[in-house]
C-alpha positions as CSV (number, residue, x, y, z in Angstrom):
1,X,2.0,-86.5,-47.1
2,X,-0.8,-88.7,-46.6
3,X,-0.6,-87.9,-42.7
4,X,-1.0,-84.3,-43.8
5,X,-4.2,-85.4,-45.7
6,X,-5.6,-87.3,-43.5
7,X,-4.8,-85.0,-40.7
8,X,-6.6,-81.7,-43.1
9,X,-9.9,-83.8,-43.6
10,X,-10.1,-84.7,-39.8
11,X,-9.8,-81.2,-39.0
12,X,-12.0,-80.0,-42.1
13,X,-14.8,-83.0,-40.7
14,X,-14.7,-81.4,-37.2
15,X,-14.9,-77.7,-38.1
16,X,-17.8,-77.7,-40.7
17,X,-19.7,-80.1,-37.9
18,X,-19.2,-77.7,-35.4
19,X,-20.4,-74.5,-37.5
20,X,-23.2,-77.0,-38.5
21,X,-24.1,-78.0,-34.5
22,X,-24.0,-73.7,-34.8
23,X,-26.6,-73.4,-37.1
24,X,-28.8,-75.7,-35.2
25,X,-28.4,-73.8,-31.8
26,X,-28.4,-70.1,-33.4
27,X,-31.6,-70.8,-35.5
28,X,-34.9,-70.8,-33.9
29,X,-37.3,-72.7,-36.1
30,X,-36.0,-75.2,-38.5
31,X,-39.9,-75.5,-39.9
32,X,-40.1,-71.8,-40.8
33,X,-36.7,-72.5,-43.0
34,X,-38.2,-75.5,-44.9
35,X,-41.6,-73.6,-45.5
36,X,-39.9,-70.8,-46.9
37,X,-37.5,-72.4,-49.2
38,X,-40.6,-74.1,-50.5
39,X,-42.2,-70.6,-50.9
40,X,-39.4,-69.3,-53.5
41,X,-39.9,-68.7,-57.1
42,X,-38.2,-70.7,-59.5
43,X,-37.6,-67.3,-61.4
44,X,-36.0,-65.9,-58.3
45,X,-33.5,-68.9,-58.5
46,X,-33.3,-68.5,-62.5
47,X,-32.2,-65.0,-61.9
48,X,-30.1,-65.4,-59.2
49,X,-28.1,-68.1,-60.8
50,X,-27.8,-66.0,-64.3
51,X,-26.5,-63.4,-62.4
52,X,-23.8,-65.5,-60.4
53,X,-22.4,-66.6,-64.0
54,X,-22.1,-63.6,-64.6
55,X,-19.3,-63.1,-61.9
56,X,-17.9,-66.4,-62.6
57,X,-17.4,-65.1,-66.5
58,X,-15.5,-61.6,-65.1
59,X,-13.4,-64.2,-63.0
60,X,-12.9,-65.7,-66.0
61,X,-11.3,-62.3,-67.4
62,X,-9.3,-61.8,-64.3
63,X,-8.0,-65.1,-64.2
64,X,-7.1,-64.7,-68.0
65,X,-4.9,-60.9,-67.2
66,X,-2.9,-63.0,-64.3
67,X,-2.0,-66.1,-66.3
68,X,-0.9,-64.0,-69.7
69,X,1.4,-62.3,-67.2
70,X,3.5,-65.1,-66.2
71,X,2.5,-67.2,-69.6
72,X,2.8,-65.9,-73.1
73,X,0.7,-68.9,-74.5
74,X,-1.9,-71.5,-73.4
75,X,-4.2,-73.6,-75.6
76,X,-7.0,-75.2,-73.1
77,X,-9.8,-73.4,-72.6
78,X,-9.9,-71.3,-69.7
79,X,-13.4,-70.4,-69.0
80,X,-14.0,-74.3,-69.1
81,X,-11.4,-74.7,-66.7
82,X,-12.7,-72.1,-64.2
83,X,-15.9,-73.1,-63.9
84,X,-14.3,-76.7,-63.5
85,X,-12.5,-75.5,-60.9
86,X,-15.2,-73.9,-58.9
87,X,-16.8,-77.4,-59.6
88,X,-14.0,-79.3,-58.0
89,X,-13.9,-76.7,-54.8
90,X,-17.5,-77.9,-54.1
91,X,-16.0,-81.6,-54.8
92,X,-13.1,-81.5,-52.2
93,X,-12.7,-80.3,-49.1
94,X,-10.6,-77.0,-47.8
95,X,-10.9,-75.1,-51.3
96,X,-8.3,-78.4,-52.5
97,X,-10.2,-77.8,-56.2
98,X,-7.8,-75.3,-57.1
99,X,-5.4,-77.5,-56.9
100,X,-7.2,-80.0,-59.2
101,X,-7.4,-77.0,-61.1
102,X,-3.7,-76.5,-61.3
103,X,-2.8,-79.9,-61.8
104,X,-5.2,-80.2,-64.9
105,X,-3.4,-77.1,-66.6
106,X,0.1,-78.5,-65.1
107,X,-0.8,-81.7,-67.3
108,X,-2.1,-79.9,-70.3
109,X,0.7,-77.2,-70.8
110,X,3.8,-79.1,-69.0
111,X,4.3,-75.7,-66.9
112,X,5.8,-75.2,-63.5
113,X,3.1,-76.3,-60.7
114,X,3.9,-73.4,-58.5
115,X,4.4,-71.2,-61.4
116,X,0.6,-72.1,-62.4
117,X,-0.5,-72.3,-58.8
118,X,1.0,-68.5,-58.3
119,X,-1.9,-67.1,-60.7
120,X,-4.9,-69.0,-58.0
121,X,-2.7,-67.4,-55.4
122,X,-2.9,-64.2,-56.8
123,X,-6.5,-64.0,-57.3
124,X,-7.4,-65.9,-53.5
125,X,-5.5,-62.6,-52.3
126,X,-7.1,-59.8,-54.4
127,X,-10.5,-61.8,-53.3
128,X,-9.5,-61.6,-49.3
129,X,-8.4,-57.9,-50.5
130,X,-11.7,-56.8,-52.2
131,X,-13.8,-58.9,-49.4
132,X,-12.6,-56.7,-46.6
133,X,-12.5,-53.7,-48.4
134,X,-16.5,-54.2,-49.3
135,X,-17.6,-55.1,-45.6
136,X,-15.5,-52.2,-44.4
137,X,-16.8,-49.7,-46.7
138,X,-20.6,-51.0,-46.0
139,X,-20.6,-50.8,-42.6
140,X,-21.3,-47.1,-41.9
141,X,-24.3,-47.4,-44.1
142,X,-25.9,-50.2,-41.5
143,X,-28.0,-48.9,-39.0
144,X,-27.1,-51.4,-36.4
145,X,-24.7,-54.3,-36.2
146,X,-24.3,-56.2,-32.7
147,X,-20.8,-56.8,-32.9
148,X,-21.4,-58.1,-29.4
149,X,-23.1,-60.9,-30.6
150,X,-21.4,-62.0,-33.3
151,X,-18.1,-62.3,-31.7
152,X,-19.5,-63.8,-27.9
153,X,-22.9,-65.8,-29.3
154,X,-22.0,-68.9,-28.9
155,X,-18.4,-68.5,-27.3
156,X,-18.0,-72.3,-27.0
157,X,-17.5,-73.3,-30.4
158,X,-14.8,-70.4,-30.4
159,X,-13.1,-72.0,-27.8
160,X,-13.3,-75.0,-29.5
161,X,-12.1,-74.3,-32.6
162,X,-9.2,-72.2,-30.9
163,X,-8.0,-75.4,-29.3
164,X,-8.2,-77.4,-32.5
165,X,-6.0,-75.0,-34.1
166,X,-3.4,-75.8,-31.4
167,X,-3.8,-79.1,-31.4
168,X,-3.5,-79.0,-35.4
169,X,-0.2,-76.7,-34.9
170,X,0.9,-79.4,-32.4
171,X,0.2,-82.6,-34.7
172,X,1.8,-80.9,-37.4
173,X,5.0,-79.7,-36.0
174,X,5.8,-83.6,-34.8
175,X,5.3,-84.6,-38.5
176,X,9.1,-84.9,-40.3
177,X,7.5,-83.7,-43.0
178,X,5.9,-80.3,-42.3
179,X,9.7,-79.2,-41.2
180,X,10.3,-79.7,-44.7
181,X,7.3,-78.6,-46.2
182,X,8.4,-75.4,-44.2
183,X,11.8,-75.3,-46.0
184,X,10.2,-76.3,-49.2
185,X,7.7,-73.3,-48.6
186,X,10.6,-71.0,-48.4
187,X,12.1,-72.3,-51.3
188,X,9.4,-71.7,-53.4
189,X,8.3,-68.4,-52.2
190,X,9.2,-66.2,-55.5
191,X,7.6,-68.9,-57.3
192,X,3.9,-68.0,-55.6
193,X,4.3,-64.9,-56.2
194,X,5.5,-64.8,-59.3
195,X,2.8,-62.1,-60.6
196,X,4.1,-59.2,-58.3
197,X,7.4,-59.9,-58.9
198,X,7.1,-59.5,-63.1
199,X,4.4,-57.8,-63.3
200,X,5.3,-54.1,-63.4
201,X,2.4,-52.8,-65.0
202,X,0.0,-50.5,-62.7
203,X,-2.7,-51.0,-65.1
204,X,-2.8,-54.4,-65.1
205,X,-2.8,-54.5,-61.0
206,X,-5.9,-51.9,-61.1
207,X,-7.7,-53.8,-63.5
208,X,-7.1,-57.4,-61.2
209,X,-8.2,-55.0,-58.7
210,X,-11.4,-53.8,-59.9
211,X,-12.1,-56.9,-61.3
212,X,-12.3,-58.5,-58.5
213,X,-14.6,-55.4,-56.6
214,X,-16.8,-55.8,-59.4
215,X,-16.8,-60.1,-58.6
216,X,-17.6,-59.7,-55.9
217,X,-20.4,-57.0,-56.3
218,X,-22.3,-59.4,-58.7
219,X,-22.1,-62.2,-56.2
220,X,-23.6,-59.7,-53.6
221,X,-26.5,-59.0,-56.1
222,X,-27.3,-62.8,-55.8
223,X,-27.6,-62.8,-52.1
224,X,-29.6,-59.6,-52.4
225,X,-32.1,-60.9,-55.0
226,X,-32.9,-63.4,-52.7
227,X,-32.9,-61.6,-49.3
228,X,-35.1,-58.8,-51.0
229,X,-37.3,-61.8,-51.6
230,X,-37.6,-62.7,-48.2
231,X,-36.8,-59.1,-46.1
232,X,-39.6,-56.6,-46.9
233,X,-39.5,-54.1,-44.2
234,X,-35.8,-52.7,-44.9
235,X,-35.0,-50.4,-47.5
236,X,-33.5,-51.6,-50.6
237,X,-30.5,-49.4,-50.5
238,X,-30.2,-50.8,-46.6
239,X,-30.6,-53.8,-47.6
240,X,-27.7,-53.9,-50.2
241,X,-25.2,-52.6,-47.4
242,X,-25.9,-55.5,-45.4
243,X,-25.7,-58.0,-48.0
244,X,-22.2,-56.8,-49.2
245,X,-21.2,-57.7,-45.0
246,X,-23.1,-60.9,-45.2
247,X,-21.2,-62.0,-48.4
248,X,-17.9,-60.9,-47.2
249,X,-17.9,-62.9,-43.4
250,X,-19.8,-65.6,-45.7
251,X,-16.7,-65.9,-47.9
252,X,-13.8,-64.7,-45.8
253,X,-15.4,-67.7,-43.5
254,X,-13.9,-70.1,-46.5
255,X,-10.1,-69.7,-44.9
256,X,-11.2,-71.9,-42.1
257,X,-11.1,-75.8,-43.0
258,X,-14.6,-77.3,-43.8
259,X,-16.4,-79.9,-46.0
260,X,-16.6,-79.2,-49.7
261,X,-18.0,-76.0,-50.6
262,X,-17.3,-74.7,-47.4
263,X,-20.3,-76.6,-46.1
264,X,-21.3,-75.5,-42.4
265,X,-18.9,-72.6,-42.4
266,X,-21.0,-70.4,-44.9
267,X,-24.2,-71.7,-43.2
268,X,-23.5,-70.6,-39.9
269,X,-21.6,-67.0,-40.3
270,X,-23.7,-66.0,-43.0
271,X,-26.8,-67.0,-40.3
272,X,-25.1,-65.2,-37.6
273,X,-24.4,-62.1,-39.6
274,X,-27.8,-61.8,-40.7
275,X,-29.0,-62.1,-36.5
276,X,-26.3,-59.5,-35.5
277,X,-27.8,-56.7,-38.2
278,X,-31.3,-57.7,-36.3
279,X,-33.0,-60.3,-38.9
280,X,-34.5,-63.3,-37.4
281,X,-32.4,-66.6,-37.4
282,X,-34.8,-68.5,-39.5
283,X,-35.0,-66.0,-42.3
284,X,-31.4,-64.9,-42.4
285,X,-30.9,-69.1,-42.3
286,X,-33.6,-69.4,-45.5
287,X,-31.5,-67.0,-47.5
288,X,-28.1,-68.2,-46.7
289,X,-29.0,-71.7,-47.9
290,X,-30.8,-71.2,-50.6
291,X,-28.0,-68.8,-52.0
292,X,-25.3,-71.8,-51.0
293,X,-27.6,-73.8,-53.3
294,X,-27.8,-71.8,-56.1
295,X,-23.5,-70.8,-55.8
296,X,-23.3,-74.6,-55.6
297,X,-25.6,-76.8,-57.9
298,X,-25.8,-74.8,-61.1
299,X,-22.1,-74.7,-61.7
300,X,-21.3,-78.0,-60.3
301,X,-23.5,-79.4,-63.0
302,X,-22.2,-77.4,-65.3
303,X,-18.5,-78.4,-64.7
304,X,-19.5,-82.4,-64.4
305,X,-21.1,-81.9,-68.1
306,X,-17.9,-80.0,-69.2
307,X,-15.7,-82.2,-67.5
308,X,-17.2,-85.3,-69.4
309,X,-17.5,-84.1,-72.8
310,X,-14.3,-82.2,-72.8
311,X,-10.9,-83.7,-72.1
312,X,-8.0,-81.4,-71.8
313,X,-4.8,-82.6,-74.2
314,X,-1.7,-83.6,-72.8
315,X,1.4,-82.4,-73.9
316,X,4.1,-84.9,-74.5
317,X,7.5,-83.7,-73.5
């Protein structure tokens, strides 16, 4: 198991410094990006972070339908443990906070792992669900889009990454151990999805549903609060269509392995979107970091502070 560790930081490392090296060759003038993230107003930020708590609170509420599906009771506090959780995913590499996550509540409540890991699985595919959804349904309303671009520009770290991904396949399938993680996988299959299984309740699948639309809209508001800050001669109704792309390839982008917080990886294809819907690299680069700064510090400091003062119990069995 450490081999597989070792093996998932290695490749995490190398992905986010290639999206990185990206950045650096896709953006024009690194100057112009430091003199505008100087030029922004701390209400601005203020704003934009109130509003990104307020999707972390309705993923609160989703998270809170999934779990009291597969669990009648629970004692720790859950909105302290989500916002720990999206603490600990700008901690560890690869999104690997949810499993802190999980391990904290498997601790606390002396449930199944997979059981409790099922309910983060169910909400990571509703996300990848709502994601595609959005960006499909905005596109008509964007004048242009180079699709050219954004899947050629820069065809050598694509070519790159491709043969990473075999060599990853390759490493793996020589470990003893992945054959029976495989087997292991199978085995607990039901377990992962354990809410589709028992949960027979349309209305509780529409309201996961629109739950996450709606977590996703907020989070689109923060980009656009920022963008609109910086982007003055497109429409405001414009505008927002291209946001709600620019948020979904920033966040779909977190399913590839990278640094904590999906360092690199948001950077670049949130820069590159911006570039293919014609916005200049160093703007579309000004807003994508200081929105990964404003998803990232505020509620990392938040979960540190909650995460010293408040220790969840342990069950004894």
């Amino acid at each position: 198991m450490n081999n597989f560790k070792n093996i998932n930081n290695l490749f995490s490392i190398i992905f986010s410094l290639l999206f990185i090296f990206g950045v650096y060759k896709i953006v024009n003038d690194f100057n112009s990006i430091i003199d505008n993230i100087s030029k922004i107003s701390f209400s601005i930020l203020f704003v934009s972070t109130l509003v990104y708590f307020t999707s972390v609170l309705l993923r609160y509420f989703r998270w809170k339908i999934i779990y009291k599906e597969l669990f009648e009771q629970y004692k720790f506090n859950m909105l302290n443990e989500t916002i720990i959780g999206y603490m600990a995913n700008n901690i560890f590499p690869f999104r690997l906070g949810e499993l802190y996550r999980v391990n904290r509540i498997v601790n606390s409540e002396q449930n199944k792992f997979t059981r409790v890991l099922s309910t983060i699985f169910t909400e990571r595919l509703f996300d990848v669900i709502s994601l595609v959804i959005i960006m499909i349904f905005a596109f008509p309303f964007i004048k242009e889009f180079d699709f050219k671009l954004f899947q050629l520009k820069n065809s050598f770290i694509i070519i790159l990454l491709f043969l990473l991904l075999l060599i990853f396949v390759f490493l793996l399938s020589r470990l003893r151990f992945f054959r029976i993680l495989l087997f292991k996988i199978l085995v607990f299959f039901q377990d992962i999805l354990s809410f589709f299984y028992e949960c027979k309740s349309i209305n509780k699948y529409i309201k996961v549903f629109i739950l996450s639309l709606l977590i996703w809209i907020v989070e689109s508001i923060v980009y656009f609060i920022i963008a609109d800050y910086f982007i003055t001669n497109i429409s405001s109704i414009e505008l927002f269509f291209m946001i709600l792309v620019v948020c979904s390839i920033t966040n779909l982008s977190g399913v590839i392995p990278s640094l904590p917080g999906n360092l690199g990886n948001f950077e670049f294809f949130g820069t590159l979107a911006f570039i293919a819907m014609n916005v200049s690299s160093d703007i579309g680069a000004t807003i994508i970091i200081i929105v990964h700064l404003v998803l990232f510090i505020p509620i990392s400091i938040l979960g540190f502070i909650i995460l010293a003062t408040k220790k969840l119990p342990t069950k004894k069995t």
